[in-house]
Rosetta silent file (secondary structure, phi, psi, omega in degrees, C-alpha in Angstrom):
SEQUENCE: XXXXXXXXXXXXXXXXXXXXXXXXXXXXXXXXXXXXXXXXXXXXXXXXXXXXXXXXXXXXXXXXXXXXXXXXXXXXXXXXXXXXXXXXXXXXXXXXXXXXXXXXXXXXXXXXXXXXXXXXXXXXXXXXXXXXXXXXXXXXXXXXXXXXXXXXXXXXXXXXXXXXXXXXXXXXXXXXXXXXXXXXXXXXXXXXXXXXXXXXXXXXXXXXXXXXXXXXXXXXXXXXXXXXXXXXXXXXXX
SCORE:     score description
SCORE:     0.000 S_00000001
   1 L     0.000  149.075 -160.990    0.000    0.000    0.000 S_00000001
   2 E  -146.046  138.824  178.319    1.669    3.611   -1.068 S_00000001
   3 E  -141.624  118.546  164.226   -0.619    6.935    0.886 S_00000001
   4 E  -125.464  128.325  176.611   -0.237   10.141   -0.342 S_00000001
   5 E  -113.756   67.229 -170.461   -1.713   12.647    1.897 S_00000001
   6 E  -140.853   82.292  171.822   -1.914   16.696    0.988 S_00000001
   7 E  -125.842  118.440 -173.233   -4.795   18.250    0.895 S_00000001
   8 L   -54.787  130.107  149.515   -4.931   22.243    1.070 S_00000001
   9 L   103.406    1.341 -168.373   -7.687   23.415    2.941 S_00000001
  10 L  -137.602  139.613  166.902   -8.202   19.998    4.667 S_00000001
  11 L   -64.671   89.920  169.134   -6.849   18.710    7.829 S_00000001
  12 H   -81.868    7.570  169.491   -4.455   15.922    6.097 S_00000001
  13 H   -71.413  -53.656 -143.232   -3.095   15.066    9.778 S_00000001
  14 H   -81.382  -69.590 -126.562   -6.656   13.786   11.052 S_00000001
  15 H   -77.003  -21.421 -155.175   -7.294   12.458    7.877 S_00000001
  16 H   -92.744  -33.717 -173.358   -3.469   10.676    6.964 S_00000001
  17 H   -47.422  -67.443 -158.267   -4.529    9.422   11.063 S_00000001
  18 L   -96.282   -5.633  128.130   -7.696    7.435   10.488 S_00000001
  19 L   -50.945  -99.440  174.551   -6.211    5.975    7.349 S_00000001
  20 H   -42.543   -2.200  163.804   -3.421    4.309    8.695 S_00000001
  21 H   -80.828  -46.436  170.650   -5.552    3.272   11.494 S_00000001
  22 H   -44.390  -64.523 -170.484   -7.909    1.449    8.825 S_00000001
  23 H   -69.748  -19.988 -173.177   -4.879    0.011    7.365 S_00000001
  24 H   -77.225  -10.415  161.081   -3.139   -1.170   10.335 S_00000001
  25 L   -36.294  -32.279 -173.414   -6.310   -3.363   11.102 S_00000001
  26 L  -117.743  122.929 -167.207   -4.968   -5.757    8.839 S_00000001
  27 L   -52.022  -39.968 -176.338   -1.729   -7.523    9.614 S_00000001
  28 L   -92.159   19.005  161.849   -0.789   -8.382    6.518 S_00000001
  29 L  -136.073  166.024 -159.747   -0.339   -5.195    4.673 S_00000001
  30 L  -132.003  132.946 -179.223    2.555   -2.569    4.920 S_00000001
  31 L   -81.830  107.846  154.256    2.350    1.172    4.237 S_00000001
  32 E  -123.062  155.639 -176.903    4.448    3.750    2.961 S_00000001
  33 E   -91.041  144.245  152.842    3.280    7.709    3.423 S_00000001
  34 E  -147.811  170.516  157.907    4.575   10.436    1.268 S_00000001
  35 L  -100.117    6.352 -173.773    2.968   14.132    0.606 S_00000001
  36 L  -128.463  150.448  165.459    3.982   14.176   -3.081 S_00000001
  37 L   -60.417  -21.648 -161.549    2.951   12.393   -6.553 S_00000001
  38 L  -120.596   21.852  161.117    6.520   11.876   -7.230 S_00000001
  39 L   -56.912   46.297  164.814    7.702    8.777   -4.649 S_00000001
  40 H    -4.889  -82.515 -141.538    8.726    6.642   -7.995 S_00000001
  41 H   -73.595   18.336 -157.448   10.404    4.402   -6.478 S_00000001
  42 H  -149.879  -37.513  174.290    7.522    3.610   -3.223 S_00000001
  43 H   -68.258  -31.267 -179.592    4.229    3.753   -6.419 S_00000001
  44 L   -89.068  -19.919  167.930    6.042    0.860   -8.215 S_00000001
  45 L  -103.520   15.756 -177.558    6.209   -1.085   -5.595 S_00000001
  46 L   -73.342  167.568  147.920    2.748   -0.933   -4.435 S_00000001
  47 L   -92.700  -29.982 -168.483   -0.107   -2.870   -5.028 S_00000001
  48 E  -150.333  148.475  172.538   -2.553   -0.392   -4.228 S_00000001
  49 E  -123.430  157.057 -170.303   -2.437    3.734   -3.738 S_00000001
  50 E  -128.904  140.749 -164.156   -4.200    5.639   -1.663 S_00000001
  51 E  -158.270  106.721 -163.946   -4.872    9.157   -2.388 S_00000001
  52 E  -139.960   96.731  167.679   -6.524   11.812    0.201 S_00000001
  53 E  -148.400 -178.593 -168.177   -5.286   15.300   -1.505 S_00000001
  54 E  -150.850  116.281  155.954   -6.867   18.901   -2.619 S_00000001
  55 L    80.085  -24.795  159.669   -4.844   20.846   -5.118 S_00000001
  56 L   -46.506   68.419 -111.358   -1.980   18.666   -5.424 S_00000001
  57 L   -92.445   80.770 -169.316   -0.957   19.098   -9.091 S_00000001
  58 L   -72.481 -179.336 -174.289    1.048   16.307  -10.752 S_00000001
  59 L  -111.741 -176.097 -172.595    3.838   17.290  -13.267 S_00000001
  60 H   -68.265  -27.223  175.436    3.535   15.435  -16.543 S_00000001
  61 H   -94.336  -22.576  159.800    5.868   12.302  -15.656 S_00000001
  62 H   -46.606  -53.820 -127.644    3.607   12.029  -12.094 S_00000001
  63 H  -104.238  -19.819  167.596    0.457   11.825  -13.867 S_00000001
  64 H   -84.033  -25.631  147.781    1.894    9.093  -16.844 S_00000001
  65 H   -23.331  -60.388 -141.674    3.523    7.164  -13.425 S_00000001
  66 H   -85.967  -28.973 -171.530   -0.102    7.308  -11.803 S_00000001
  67 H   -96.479  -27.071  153.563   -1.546    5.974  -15.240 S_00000001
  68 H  -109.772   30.293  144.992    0.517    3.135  -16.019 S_00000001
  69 H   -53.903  -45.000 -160.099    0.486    2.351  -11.984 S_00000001
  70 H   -95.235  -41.285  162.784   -3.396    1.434  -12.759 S_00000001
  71 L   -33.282  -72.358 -153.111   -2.829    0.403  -16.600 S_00000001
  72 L  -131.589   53.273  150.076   -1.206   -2.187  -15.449 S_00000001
  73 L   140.003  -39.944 -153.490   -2.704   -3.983  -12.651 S_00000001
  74 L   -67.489  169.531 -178.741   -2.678   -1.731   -9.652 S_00000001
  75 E  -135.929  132.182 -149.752   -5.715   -0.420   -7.805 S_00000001
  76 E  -134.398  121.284  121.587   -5.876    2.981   -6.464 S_00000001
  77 E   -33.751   69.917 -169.492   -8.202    4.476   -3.937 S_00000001
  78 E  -102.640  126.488 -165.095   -9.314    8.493   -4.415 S_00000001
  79 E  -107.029  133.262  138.273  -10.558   10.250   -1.531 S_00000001
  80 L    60.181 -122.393 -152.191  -12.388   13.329   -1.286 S_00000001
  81 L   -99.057   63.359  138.582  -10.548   16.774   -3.301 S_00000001
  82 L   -73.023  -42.778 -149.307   -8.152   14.065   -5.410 S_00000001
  83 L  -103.176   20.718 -176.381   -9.709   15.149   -8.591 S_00000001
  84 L  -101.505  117.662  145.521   -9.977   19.043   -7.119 S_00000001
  85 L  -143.667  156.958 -163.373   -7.315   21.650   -8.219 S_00000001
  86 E  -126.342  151.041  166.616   -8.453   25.145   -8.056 S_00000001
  87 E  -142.633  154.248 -166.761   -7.409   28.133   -9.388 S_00000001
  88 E  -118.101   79.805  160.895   -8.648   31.487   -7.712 S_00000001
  89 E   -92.982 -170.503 -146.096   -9.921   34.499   -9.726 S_00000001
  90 L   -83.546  -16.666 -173.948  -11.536   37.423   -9.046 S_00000001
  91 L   -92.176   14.395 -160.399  -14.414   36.151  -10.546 S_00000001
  92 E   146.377  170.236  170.651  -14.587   33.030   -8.466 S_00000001
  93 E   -93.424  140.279  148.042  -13.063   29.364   -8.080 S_00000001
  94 E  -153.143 -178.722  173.454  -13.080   26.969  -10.584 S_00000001
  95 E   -14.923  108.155 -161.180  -11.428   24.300  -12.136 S_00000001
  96 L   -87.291  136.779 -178.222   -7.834   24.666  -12.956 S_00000001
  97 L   -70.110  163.094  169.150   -7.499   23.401  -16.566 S_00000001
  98 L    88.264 -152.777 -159.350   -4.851   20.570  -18.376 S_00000001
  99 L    47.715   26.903  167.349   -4.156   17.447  -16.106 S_00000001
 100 L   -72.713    2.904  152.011   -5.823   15.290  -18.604 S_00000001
 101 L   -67.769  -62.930  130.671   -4.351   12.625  -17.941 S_00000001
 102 L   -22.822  -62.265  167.485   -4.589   13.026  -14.702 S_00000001
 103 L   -66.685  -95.441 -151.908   -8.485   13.299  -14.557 S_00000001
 104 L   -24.771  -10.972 -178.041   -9.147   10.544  -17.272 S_00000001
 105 L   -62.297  -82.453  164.989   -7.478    8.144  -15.048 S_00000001
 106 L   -20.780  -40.432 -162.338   -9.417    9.272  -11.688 S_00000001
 107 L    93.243   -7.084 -152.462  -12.439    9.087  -14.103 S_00000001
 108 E  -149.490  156.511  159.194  -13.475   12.947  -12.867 S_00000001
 109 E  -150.279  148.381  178.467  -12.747   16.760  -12.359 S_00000001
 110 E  -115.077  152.614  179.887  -14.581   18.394   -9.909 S_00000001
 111 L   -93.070  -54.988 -132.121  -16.483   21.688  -10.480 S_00000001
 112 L   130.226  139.434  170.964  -17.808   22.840   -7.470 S_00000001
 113 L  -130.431  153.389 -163.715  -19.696   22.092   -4.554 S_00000001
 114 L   -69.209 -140.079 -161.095  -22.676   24.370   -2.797 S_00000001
 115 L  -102.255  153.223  171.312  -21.739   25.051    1.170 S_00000001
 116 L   -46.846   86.011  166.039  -21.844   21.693    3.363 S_00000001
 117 L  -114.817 -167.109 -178.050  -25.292   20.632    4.675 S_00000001
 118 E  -109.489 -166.530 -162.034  -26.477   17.306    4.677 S_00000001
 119 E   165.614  152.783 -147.399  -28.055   15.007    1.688 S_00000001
 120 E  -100.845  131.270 -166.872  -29.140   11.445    1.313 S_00000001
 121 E  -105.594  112.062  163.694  -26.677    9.014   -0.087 S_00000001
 122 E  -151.643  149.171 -123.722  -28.097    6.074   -2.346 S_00000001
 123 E   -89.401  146.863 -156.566  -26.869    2.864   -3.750 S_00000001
 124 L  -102.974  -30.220 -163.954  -26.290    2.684   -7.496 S_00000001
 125 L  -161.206   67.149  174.563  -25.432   -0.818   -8.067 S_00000001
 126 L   -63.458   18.239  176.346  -26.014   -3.371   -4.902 S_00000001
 127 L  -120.666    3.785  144.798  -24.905   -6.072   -6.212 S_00000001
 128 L   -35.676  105.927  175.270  -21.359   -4.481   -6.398 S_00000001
 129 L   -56.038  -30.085 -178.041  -19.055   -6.084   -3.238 S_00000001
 130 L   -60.953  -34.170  171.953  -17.957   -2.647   -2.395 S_00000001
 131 L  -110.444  -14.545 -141.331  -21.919   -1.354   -1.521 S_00000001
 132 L   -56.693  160.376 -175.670  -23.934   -4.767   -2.037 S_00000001
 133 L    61.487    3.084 -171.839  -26.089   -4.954    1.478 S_00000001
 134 L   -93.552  144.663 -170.853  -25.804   -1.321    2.104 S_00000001
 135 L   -89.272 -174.056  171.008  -28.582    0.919    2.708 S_00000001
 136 L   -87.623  174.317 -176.711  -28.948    4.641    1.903 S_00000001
 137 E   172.025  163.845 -164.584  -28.243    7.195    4.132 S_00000001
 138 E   -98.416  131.366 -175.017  -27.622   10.377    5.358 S_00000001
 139 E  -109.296  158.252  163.223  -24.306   12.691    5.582 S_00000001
 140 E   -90.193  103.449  173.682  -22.928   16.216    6.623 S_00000001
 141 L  -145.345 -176.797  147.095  -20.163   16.381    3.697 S_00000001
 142 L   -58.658  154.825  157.799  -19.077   18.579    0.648 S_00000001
 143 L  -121.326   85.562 -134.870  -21.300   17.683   -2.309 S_00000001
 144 L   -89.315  152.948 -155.646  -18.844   17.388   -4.853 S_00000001
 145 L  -143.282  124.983  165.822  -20.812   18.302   -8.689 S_00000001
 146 E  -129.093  162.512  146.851  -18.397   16.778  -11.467 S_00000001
 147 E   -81.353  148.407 -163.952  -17.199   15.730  -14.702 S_00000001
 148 E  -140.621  141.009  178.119  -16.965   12.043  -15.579 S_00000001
 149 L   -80.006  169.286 -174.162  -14.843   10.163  -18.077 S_00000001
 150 L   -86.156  140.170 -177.010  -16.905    7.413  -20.311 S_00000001
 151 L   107.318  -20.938 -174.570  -16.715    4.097  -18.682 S_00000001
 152 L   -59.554  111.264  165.393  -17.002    5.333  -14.934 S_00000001
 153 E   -81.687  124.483  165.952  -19.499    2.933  -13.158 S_00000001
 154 E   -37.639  145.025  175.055  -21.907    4.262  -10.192 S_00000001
 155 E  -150.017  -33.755  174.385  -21.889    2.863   -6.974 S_00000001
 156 E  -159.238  132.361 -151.094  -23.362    5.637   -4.865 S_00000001
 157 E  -147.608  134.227  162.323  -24.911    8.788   -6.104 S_00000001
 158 E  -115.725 -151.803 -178.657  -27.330   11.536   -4.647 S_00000001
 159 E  -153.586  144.886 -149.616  -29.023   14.526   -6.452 S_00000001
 160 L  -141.277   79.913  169.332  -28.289   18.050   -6.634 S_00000001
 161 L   -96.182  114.480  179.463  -30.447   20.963   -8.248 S_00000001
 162 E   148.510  178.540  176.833  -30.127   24.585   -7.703 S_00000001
 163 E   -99.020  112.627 -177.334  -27.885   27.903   -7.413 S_00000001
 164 L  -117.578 -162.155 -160.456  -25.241   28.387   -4.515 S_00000001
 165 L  -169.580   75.905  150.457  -22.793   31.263   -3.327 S_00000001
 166 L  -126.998   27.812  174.732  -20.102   29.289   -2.298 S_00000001
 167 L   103.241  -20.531 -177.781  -17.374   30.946   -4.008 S_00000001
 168 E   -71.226  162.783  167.124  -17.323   28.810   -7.308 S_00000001
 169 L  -109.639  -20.344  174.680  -17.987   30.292  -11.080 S_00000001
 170 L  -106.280   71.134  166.381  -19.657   27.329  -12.163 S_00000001
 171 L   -79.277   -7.018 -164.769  -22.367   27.744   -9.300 S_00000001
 172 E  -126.575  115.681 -173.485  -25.501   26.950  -11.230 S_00000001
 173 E  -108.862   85.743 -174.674  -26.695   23.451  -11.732 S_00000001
 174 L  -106.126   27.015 -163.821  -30.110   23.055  -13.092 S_00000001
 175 L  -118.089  121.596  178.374  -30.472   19.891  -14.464 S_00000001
 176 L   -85.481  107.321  170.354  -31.850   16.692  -12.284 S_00000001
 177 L  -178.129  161.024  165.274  -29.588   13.761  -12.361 S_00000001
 178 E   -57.560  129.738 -160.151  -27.459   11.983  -10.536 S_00000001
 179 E  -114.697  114.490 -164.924  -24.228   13.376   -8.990 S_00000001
 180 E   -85.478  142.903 -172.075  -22.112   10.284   -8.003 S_00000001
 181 E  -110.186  -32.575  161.429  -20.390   10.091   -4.513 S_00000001
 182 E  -161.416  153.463  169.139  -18.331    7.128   -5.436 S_00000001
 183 E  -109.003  144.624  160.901  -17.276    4.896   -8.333 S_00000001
 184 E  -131.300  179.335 -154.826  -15.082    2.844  -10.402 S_00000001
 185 E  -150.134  108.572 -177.809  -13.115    3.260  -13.239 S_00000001
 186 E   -89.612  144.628  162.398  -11.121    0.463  -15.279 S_00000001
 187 E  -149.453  102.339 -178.664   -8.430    1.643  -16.956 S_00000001
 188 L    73.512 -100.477  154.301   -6.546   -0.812  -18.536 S_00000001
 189 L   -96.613   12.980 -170.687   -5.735   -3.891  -16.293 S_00000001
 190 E  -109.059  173.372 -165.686   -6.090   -1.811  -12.778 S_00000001
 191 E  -164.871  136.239  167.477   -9.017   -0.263  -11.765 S_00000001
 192 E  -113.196  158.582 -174.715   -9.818    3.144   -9.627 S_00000001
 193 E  -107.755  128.755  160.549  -12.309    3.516   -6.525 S_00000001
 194 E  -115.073  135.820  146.415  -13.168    6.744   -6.294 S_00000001
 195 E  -140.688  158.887 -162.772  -15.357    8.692   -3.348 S_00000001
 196 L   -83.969  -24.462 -162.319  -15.913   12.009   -2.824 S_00000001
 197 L   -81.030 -170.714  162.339  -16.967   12.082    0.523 S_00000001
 198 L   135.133  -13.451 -176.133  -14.015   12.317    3.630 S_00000001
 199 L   -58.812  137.303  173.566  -13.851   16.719    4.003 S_00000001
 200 L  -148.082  150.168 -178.929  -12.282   17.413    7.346 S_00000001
 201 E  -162.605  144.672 -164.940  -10.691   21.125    8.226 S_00000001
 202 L  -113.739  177.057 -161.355   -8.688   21.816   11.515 S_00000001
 203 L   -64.956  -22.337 -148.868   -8.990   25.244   13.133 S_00000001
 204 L  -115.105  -28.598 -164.900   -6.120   26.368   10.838 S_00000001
 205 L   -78.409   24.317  154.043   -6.628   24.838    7.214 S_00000001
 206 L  -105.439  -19.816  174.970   -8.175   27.957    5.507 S_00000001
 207 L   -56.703  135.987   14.148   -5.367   30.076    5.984 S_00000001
 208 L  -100.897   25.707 -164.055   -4.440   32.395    3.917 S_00000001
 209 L   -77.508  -76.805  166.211   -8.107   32.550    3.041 S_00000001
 210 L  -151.139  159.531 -177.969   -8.884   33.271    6.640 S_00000001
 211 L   -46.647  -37.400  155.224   -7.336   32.629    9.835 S_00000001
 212 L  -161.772  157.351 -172.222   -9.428   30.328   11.322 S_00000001
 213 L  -122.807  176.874 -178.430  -12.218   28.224   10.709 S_00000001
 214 L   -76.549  121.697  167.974  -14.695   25.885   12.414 S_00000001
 215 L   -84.667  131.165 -164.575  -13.574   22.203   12.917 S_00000001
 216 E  -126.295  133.480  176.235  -15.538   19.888   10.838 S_00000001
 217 L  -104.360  -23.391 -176.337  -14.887   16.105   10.777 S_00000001
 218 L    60.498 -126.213  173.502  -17.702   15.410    8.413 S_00000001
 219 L   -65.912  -30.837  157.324  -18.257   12.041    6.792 S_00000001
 220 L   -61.782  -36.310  154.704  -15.545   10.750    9.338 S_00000001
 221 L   -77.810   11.915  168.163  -17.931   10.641   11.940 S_00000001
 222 L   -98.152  119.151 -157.915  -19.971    8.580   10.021 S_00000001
 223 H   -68.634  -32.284  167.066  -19.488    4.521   10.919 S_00000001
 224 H   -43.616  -52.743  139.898  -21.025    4.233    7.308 S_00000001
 225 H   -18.133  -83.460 -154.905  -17.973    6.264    5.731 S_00000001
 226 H   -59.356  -28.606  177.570  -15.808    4.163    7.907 S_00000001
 227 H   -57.150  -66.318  177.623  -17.490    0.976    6.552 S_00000001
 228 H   -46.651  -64.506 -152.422  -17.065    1.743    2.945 S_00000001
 229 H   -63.832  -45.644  178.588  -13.257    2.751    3.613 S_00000001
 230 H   -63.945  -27.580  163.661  -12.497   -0.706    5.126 S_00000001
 231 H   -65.719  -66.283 -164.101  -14.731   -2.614    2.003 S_00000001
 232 H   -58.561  -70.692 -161.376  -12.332   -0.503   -0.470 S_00000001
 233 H   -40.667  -15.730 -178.362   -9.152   -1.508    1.427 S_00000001
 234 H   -88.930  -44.500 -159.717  -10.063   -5.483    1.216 S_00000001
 235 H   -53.587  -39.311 -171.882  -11.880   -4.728   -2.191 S_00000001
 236 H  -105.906   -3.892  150.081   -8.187   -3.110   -3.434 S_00000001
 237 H   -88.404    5.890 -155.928   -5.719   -5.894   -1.492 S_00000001
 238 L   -90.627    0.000    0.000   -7.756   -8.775   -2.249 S_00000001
């Protein structure tokens, strides 16, 4: 297992935490942490990646690494603001452009999400081992509004209509359909899990936006979350 853990704007301590706490549940798999896409030598020798970042950017030989990691066999596990990099203009946040590589892997680019309340999570495909017996239910989380590569399959999806003020330029979503919270994505003989949910922010993570913020654990205090995270890790070592 290879964990990369950086995500601006997110407490990647708590979150870097209760990861390696998942994985050390199982005796038989071994860890290494970095903060960067560019741990060659620790991605090749994985089996499986782990990926809980916001705004972490790969250069062009990261993001063909990260693409024949999963081309050719590996299985990689993207949490929360992996597929987020922002760029900040006057008129707003949005998307930072390029990384196409980079997204088609993930399967995604996130757009924007309105401000955190909560919304009903429900299953796309139960007979999938990653959700099969699980029931829907309800979260506090970001509600991440994306782009999706062809081929991604649903696994858990909620629905999202309306206008927000939550700093984005692509704020207005008026179309009724599903907005998927997690997925996979084959890409060649490897395969990615992606979900969106997992935002956490420490008193401190918004700086230099502002000084302090409100501590939010989110989706982490949800045993449902935690359920799912422990189903990917057997689902991506098996």
């Amino acid at each position: 297992m290879h964990l990369i853990a950086n995500a601006k704007y997110h407490d990647t301590d708590f979150a870097r935490l209760e990861l390696l706490k998942l994985l050390a549940e199982n005796p038989d798999l071994r860890t290494t942490v970095s903060g960067t896409f560019g741990d060659f030598d620790a991605l090749s020798a994985a089996q499986v990646l782990i990926t809980y970042t916001c705004d972490l950017r790969p250069t062009p030989d990261e993001q063909a690494a990260l693409r024949d990691f999963v081309d050719g066999g590996g299985r990689w596990i993207a949490l929360h603001g992996t597929n987020a990099l922002l760029d900040f203009g006057p008129d707003g946040v949005k998307c930072a452009p390029g990384y196409d590589t980079f997204m088609d892997t993930l399967g995604s680019r996130f757009i924007a999400h309105p401000l955190t309340e909560p919304y009903e999570v429900t299953v796309s495909n139960p007979e999938h081992p990653l959700v099969a017996g699980m029931d829907s239910f309800t979260t506090t989380d970001e509600l991440y509004l994306c782009t999706y590569s062809e081929g991604v399959q649903p696994l858990l999806e909620t629905r999202f209509v309306g206008t927000f003020s939550s700093g984005y330029v692509d704020n207005e979503w008026p179309t009724d359909e599903p907005r998927l919270v997690a997925y996979t994505h084959a890409v060649g003989d490897g395969e990615v899990f992606y979900c969106t949910l997992g935002h956490c922010c420490g008193e401190h993570d918004m700086r230099p936006i502002r000084s302090t913020t409100e501590v939010v654990r989110g989706s982490w205090e949800n045993p449902i979350f935690v359920d799912l995270l422990r189903r990917a890790i057997t689902w991506a070592s098996s």
